[in-house]
PDB file of the backbone (N, CA, C, O) and the ligand in Angstrom, with CONECT records:
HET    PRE  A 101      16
ATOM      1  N   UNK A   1       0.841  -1.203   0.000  1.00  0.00           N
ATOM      2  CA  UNK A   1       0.000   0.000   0.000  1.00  0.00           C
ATOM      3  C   UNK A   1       0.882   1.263   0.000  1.00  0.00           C
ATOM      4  O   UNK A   1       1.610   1.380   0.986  1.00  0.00           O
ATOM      5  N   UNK A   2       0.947   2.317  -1.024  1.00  0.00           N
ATOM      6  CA  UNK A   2       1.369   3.839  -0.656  1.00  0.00           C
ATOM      7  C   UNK A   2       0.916   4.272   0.582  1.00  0.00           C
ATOM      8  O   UNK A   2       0.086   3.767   1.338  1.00  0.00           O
ATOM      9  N   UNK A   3       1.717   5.482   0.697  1.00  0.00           N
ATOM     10  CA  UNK A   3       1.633   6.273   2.113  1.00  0.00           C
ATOM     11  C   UNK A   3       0.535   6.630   2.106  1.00  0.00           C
ATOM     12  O   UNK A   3      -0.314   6.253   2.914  1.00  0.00           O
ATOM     13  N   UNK A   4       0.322   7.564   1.028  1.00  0.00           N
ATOM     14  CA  UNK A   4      -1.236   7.881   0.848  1.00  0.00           C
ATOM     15  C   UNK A   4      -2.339   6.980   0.890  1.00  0.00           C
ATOM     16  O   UNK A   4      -3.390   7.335   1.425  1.00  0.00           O
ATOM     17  N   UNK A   5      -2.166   5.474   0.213  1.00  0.00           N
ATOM     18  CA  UNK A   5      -3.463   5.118   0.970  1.00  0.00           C
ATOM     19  C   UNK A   5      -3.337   5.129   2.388  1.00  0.00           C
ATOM     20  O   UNK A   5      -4.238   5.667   3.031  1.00  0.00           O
ATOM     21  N   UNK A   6      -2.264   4.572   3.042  1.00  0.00           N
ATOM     22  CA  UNK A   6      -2.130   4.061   4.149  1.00  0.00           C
ATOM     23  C   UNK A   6      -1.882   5.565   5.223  1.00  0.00           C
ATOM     24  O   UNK A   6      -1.325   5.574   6.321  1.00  0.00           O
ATOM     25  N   UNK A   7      -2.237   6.252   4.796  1.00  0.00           N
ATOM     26  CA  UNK A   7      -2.892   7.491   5.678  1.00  0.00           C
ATOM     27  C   UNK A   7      -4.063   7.542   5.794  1.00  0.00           C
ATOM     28  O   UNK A   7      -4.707   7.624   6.840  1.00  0.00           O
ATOM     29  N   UNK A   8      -4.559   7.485   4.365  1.00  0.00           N
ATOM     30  CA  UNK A   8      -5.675   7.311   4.185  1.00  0.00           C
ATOM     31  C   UNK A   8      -6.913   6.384   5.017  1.00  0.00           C
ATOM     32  O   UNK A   8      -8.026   6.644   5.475  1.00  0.00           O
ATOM     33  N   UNK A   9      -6.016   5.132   4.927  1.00  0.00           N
ATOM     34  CA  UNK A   9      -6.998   4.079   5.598  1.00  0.00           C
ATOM     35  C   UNK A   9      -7.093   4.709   7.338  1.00  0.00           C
ATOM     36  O   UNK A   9      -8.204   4.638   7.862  1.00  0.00           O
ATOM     37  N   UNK A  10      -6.216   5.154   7.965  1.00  0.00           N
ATOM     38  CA  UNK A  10      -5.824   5.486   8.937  1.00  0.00           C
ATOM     39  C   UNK A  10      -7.098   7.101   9.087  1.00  0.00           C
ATOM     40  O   UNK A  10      -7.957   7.252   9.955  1.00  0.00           O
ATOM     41  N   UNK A  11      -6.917   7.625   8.451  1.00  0.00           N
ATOM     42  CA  UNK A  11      -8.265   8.530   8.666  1.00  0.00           C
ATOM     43  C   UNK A  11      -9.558   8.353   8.797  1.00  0.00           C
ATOM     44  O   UNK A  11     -10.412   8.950   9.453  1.00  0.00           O
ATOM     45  N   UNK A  12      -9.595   7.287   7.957  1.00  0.00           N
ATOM     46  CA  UNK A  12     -11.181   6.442   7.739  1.00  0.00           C
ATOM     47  C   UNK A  12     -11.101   5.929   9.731  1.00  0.00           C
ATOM     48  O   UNK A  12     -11.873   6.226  10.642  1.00  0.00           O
ATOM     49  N   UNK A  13      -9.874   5.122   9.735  1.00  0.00           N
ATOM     50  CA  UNK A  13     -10.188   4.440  11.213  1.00  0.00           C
ATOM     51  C   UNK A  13     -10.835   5.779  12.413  1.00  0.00           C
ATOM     52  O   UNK A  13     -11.630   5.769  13.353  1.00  0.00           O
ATOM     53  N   UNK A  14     -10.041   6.755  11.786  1.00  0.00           N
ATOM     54  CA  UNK A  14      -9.819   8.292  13.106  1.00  0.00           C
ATOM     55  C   UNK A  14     -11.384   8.192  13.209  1.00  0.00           C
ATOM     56  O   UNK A  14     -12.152   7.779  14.078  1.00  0.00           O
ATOM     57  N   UNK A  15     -11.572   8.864  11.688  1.00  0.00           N
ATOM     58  CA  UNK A  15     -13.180   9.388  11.740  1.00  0.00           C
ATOM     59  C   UNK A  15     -14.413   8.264  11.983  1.00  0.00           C
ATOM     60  O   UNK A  15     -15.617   8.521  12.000  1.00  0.00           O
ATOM     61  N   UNK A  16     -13.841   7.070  12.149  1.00  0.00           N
ATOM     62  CA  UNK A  16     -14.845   6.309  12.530  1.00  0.00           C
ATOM     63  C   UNK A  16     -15.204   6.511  14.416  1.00  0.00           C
ATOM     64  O   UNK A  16     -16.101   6.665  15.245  1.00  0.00           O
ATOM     65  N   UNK A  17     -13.975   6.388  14.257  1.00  0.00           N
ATOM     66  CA  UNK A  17     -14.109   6.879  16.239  1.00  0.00           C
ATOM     67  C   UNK A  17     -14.378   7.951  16.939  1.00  0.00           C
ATOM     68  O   UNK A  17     -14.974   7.929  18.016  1.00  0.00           O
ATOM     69  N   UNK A  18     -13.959   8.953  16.375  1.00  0.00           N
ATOM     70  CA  UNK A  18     -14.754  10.750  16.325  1.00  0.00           C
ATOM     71  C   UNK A  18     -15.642  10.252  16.373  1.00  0.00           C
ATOM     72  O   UNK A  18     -16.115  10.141  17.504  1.00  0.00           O
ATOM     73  N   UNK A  19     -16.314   9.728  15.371  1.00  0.00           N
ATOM     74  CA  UNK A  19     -18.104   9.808  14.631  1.00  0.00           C
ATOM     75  C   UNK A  19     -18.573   8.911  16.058  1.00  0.00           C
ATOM     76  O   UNK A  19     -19.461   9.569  16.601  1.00  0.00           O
ATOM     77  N   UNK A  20     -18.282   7.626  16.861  1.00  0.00           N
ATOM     78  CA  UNK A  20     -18.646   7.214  17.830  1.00  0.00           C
ATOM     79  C   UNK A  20     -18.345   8.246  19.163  1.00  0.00           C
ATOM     80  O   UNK A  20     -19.252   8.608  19.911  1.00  0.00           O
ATOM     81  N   UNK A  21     -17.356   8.531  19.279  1.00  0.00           N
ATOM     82  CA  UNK A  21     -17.214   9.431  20.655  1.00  0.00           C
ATOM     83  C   UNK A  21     -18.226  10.702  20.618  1.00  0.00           C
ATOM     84  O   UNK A  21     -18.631  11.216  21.660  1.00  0.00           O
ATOM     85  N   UNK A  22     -18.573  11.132  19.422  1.00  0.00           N
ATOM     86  CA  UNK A  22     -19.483  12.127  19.085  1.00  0.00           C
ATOM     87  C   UNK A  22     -20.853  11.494  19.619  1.00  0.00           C
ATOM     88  O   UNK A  22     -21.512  12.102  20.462  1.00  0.00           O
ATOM     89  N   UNK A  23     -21.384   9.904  18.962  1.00  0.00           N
ATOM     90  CA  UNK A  23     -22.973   9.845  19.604  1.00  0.00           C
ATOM     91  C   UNK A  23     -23.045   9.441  20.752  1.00  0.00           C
ATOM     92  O   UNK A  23     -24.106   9.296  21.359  1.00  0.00           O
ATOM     93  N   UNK A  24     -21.404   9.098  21.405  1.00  0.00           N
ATOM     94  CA  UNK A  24     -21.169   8.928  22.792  1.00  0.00           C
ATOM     95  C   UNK A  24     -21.656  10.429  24.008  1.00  0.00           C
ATOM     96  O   UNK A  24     -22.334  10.454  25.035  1.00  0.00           O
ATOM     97  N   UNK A  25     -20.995  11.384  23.321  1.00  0.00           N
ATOM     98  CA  UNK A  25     -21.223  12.762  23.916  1.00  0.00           C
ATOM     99  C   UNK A  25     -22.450  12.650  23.811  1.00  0.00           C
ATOM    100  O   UNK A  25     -22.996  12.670  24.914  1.00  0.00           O
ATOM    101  N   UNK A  26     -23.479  12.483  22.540  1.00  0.00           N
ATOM    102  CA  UNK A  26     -24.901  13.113  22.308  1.00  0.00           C
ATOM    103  C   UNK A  26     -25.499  12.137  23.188  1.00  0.00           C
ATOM    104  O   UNK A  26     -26.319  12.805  23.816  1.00  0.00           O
ATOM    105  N   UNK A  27     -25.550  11.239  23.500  1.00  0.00           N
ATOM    106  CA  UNK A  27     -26.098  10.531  24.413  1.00  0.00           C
ATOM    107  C   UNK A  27     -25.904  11.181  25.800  1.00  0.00           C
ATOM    108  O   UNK A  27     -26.666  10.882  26.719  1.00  0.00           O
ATOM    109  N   UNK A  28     -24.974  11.996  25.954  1.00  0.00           N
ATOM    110  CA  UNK A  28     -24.636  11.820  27.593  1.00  0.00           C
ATOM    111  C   UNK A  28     -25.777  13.144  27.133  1.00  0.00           C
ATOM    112  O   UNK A  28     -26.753  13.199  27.881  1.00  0.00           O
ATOM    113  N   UNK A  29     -25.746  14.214  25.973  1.00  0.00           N
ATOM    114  CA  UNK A  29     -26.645  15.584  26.026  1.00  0.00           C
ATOM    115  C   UNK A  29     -27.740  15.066  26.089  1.00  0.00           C
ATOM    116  O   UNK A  29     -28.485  15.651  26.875  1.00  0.00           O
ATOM    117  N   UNK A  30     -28.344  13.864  25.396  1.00  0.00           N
ATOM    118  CA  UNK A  30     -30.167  13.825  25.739  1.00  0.00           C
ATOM    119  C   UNK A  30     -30.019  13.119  27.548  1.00  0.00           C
ATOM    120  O   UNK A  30     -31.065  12.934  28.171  1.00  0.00           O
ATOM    121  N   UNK A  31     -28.898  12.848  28.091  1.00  0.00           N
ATOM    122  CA  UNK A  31     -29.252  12.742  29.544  1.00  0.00           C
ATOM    123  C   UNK A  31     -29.535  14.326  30.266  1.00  0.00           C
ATOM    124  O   UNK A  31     -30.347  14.743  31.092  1.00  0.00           O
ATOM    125  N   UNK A  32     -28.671  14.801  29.666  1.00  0.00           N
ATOM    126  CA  UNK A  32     -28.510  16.404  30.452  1.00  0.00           C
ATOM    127  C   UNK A  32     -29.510  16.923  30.595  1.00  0.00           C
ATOM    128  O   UNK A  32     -29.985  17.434  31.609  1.00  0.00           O
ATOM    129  N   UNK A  33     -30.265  16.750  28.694  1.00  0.00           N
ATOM    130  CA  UNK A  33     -31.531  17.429  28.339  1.00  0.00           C
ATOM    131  C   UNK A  33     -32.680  17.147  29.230  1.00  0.00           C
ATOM    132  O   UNK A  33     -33.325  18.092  29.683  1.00  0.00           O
ATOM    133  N   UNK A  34     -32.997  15.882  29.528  1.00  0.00           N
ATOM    134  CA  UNK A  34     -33.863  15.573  30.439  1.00  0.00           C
ATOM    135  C   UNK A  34     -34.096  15.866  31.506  1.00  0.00           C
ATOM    136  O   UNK A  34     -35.169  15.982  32.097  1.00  0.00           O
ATOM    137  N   UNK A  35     -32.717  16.053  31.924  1.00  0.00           N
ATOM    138  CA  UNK A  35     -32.235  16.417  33.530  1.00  0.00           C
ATOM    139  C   UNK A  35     -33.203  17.898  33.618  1.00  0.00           C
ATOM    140  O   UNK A  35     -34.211  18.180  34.267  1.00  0.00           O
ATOM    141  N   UNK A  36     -32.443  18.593  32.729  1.00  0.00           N
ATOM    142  CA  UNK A  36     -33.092  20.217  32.629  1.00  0.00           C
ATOM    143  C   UNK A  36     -34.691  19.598  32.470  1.00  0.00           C
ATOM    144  O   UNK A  36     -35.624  19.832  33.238  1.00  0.00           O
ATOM    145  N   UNK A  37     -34.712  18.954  31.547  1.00  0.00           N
ATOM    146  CA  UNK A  37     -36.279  19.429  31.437  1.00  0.00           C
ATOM    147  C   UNK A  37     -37.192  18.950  33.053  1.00  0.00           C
ATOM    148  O   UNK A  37     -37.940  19.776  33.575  1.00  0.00           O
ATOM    149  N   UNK A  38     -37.041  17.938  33.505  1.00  0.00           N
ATOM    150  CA  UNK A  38     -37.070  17.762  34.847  1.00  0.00           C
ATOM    151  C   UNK A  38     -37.279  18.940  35.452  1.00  0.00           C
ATOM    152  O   UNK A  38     -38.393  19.411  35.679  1.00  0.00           O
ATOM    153  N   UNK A  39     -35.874  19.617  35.819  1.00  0.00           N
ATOM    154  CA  UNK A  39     -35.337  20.540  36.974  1.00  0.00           C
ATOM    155  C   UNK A  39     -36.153  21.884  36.272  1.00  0.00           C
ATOM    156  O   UNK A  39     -35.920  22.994  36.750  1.00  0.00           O
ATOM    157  N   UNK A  40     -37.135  21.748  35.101  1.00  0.00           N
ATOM    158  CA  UNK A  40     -37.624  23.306  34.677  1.00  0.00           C
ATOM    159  C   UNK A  40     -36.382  24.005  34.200  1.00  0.00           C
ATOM    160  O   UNK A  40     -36.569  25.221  34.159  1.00  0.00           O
ATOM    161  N   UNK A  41     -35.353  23.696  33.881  1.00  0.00           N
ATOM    162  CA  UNK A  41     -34.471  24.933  33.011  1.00  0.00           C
ATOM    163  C   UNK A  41     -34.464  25.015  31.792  1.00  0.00           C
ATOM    164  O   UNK A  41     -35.017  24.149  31.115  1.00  0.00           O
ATOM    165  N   UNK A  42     -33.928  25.919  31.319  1.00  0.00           N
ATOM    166  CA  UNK A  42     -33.992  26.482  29.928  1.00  0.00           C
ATOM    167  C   UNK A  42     -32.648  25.298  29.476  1.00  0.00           C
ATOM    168  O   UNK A  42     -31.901  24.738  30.279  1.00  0.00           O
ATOM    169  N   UNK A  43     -32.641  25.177  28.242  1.00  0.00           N
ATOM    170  CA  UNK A  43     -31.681  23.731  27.118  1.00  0.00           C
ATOM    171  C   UNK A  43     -30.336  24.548  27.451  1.00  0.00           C
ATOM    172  O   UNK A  43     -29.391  24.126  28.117  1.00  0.00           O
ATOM    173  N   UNK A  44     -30.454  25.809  26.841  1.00  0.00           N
ATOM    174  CA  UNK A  44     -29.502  26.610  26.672  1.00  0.00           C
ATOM    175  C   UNK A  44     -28.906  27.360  27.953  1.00  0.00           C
ATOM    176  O   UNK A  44     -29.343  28.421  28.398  1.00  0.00           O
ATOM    177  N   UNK A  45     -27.497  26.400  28.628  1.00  0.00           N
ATOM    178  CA  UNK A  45     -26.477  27.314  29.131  1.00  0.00           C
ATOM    179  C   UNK A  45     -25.328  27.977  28.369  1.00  0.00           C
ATOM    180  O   UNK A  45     -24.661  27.195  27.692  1.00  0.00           O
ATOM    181  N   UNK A  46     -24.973  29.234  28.345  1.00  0.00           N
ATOM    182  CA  UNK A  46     -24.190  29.953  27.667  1.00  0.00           C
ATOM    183  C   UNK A  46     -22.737  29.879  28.590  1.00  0.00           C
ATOM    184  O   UNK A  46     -21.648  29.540  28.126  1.00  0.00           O
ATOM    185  N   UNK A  47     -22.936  30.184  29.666  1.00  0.00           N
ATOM    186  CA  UNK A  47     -21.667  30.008  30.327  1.00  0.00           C
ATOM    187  C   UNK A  47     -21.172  28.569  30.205  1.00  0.00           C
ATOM    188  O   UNK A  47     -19.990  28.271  30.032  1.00  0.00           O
ATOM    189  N   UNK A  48     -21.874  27.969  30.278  1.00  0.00           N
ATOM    190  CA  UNK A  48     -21.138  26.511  30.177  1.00  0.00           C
ATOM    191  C   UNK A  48     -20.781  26.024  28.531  1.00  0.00           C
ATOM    192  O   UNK A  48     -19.731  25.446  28.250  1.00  0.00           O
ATOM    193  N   UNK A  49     -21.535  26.265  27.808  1.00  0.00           N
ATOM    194  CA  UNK A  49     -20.887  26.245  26.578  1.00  0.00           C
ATOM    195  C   UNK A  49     -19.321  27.272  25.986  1.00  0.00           C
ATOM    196  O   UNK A  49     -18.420  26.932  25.219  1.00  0.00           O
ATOM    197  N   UNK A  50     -19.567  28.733  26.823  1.00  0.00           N
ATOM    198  CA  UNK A  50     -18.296  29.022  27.186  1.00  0.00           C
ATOM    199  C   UNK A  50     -16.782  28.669  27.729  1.00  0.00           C
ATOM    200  O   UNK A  50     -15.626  28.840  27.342  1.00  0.00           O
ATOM    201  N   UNK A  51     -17.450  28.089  28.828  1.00  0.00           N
ATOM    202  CA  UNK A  51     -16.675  26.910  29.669  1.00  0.00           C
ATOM    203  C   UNK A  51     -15.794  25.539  28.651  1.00  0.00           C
ATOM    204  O   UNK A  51     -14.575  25.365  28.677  1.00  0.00           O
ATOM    205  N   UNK A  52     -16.836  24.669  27.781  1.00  0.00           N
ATOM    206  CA  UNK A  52     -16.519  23.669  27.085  1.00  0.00           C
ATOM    207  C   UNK A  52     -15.672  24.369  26.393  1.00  0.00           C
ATOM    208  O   UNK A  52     -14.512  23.957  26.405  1.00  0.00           O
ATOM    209  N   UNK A  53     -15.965  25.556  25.633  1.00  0.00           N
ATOM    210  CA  UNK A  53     -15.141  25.753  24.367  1.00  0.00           C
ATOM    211  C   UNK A  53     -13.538  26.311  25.144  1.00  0.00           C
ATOM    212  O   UNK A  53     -12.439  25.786  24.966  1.00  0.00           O
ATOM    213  N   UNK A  54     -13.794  27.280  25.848  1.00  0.00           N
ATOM    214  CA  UNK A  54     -12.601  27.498  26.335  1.00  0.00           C
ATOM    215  C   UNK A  54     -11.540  26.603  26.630  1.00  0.00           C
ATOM    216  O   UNK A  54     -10.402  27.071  26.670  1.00  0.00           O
ATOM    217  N   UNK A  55     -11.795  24.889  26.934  1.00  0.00           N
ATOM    218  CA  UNK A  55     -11.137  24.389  27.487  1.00  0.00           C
ATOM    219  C   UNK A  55     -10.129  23.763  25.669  1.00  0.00           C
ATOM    220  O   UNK A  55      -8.911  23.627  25.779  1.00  0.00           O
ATOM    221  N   UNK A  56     -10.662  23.521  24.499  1.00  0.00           N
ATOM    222  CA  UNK A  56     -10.074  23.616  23.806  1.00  0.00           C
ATOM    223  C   UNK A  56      -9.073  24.359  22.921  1.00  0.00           C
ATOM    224  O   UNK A  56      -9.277  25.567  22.793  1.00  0.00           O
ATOM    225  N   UNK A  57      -8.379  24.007  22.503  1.00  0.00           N
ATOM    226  CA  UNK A  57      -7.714  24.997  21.058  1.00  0.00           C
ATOM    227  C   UNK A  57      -8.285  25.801  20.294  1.00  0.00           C
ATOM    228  O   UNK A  57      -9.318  25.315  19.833  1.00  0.00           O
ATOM    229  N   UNK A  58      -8.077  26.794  19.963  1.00  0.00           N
ATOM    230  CA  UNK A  58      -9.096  27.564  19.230  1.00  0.00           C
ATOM    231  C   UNK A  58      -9.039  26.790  18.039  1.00  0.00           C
ATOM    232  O   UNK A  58     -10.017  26.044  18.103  1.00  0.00           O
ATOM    233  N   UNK A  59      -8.396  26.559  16.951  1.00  0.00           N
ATOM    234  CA  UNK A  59      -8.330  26.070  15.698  1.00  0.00           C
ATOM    235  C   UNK A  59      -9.794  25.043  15.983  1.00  0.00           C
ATOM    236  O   UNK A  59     -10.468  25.219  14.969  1.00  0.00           O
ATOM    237  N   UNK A  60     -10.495  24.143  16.843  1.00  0.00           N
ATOM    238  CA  UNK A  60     -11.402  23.384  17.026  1.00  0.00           C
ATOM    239  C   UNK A  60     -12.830  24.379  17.649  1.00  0.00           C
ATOM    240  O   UNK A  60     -13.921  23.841  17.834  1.00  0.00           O
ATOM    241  N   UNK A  61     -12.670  25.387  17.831  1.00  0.00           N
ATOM    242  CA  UNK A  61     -13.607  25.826  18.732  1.00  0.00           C
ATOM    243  C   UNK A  61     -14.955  26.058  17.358  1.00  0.00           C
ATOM    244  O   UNK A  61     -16.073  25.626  17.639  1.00  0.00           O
ATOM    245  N   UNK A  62     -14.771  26.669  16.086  1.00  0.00           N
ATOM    246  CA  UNK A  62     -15.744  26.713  15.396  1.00  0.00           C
ATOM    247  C   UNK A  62     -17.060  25.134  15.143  1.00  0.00           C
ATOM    248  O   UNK A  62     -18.283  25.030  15.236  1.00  0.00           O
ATOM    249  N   UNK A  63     -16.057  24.288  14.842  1.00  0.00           N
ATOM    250  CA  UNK A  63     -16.015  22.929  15.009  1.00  0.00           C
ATOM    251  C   UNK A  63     -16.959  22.231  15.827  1.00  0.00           C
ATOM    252  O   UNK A  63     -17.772  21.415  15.393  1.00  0.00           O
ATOM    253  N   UNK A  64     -16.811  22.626  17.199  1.00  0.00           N
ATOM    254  CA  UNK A  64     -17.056  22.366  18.330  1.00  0.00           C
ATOM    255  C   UNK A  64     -18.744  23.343  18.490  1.00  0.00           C
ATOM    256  O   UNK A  64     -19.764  22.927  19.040  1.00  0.00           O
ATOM    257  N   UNK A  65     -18.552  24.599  17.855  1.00  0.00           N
ATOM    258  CA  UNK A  65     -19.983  25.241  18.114  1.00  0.00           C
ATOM    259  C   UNK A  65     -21.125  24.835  17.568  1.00  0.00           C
ATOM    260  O   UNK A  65     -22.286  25.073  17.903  1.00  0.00           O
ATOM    261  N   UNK A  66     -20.512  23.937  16.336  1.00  0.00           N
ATOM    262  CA  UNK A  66     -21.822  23.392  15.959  1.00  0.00           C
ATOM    263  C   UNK A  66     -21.980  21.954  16.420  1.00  0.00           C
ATOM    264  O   UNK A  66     -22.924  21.245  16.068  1.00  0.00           O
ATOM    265  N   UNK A  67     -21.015  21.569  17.219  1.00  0.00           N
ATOM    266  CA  UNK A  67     -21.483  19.953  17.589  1.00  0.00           C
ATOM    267  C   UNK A  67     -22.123  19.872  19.009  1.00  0.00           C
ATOM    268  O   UNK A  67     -22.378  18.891  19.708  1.00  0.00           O
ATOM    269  N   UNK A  68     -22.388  21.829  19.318  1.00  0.00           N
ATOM    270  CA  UNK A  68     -23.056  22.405  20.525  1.00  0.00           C
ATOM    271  C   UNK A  68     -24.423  22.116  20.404  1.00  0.00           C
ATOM    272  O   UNK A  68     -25.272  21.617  21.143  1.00  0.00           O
ATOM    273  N   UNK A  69     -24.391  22.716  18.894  1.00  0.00           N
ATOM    274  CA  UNK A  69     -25.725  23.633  18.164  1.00  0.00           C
ATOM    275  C   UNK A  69     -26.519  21.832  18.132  1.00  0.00           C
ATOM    276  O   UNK A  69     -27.612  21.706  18.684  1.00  0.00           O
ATOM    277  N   UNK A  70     -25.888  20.645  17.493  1.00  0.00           N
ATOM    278  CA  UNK A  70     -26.675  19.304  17.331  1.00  0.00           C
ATOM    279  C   UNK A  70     -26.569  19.129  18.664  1.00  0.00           C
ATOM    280  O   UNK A  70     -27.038  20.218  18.996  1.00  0.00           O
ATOM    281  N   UNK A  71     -26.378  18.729  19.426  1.00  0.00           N
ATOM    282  CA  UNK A  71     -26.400  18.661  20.973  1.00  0.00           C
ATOM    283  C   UNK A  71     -27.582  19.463  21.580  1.00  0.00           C
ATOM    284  O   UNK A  71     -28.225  18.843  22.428  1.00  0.00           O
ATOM    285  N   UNK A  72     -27.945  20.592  21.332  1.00  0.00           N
ATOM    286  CA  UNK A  72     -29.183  21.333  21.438  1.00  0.00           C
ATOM    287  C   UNK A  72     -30.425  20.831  20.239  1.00  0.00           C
ATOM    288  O   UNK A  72     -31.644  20.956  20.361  1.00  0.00           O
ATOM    289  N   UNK A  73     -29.883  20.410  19.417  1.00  0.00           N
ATOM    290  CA  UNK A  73     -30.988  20.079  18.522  1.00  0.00           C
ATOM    291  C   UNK A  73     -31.413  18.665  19.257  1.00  0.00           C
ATOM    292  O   UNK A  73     -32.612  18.407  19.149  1.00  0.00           O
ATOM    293  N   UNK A  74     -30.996  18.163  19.640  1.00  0.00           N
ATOM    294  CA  UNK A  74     -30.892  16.594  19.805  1.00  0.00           C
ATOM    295  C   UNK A  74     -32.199  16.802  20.973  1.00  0.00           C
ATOM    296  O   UNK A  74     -33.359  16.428  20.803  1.00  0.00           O
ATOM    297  N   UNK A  75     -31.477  17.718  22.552  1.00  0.00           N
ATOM    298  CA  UNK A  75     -32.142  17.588  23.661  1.00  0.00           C
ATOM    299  C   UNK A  75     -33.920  18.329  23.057  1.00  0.00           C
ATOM    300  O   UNK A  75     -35.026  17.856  23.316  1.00  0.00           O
ATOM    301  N   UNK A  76     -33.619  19.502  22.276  1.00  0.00           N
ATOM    302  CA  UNK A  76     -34.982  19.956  21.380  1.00  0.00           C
ATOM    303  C   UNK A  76     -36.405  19.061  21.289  1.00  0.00           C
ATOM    304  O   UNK A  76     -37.591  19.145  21.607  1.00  0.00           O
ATOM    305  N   UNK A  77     -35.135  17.830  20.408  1.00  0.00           N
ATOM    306  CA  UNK A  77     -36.317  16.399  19.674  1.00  0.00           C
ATOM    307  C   UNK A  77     -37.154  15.780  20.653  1.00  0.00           C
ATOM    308  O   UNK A  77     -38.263  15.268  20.499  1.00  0.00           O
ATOM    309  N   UNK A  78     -36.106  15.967  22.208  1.00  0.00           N
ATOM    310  CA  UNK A  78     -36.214  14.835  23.345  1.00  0.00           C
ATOM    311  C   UNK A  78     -37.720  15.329  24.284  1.00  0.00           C
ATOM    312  O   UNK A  78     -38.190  16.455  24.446  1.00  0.00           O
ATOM    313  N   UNK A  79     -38.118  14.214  24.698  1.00  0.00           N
ATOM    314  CA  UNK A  79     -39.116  15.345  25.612  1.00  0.00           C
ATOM    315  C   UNK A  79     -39.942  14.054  26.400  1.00  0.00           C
ATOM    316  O   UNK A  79     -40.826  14.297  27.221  1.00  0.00           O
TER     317      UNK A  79
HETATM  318  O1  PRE A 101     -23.875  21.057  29.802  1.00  0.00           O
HETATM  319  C1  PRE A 101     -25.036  21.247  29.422  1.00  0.00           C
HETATM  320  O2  PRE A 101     -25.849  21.856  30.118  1.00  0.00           O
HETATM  321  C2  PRE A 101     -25.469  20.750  28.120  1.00  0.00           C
HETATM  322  O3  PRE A 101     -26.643  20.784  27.802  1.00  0.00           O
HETATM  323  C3  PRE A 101     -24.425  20.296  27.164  1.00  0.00           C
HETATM  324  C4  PRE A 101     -23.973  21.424  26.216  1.00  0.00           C
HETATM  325  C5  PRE A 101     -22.772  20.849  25.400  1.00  0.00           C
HETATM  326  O4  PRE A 101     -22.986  20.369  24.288  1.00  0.00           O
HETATM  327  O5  PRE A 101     -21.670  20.842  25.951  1.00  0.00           O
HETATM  328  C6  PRE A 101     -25.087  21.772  25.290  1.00  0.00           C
HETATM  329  C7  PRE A 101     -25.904  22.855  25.473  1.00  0.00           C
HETATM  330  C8  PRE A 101     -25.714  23.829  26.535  1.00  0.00           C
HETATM  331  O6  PRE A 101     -25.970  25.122  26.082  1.00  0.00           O
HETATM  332  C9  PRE A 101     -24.386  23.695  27.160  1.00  0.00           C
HETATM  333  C10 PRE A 101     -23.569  22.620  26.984  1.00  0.00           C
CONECT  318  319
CONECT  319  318  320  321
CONECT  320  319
CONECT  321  319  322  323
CONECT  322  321
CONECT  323  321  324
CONECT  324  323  325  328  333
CONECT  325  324  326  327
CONECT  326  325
CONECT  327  325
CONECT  328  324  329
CONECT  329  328  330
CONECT  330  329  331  332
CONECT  331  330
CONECT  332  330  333
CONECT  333  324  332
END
């Protein structure tokens, strides 16, 4: 195999596991979501989405705002 595939194949593996640790996170958000809806709060904390992003690199933070934004869509669906 070239380097290039064999980077290649190696990205496919990355993004397969992103793509799981991702419906890993969204799972833990429709727990959260519930929680709130329970406890009467609003979906949307701003400081704490502040909080999350801050703790990364910026180069990821755009990235990251929309895997906020499905994370809010998700708890939305939940009810
Ligand atoms: O921590 C929460 O309260 C969540 O609902 C999770 C989360 C996130 O994706 O990190 C999503 C929406 C909120 O606005 C803040 C953070």
């Amino acid at each position: 195999m070239g380097r290039i595939d064999e980077a290649r194949r190696r990205i496919d593996e990355l993004d397969s596991r992103i793509v799981e640790l991702l419906e890993e996170r969204l799972e833990l958000c429709r727990r959260v979501g519930e929680e709130k809806r329970r406890a009467g709060m609003g979906l949307r904390d701003e400081a704490r989405e502040a909080e999350v992003l801050a703790r990364l690199p910026h180069r990821w933070r755009p990235l990251y705002r929309m895997v906020i934004e499905e994370c809010l869509r998700e708890q939305a669906r939940g009810g």
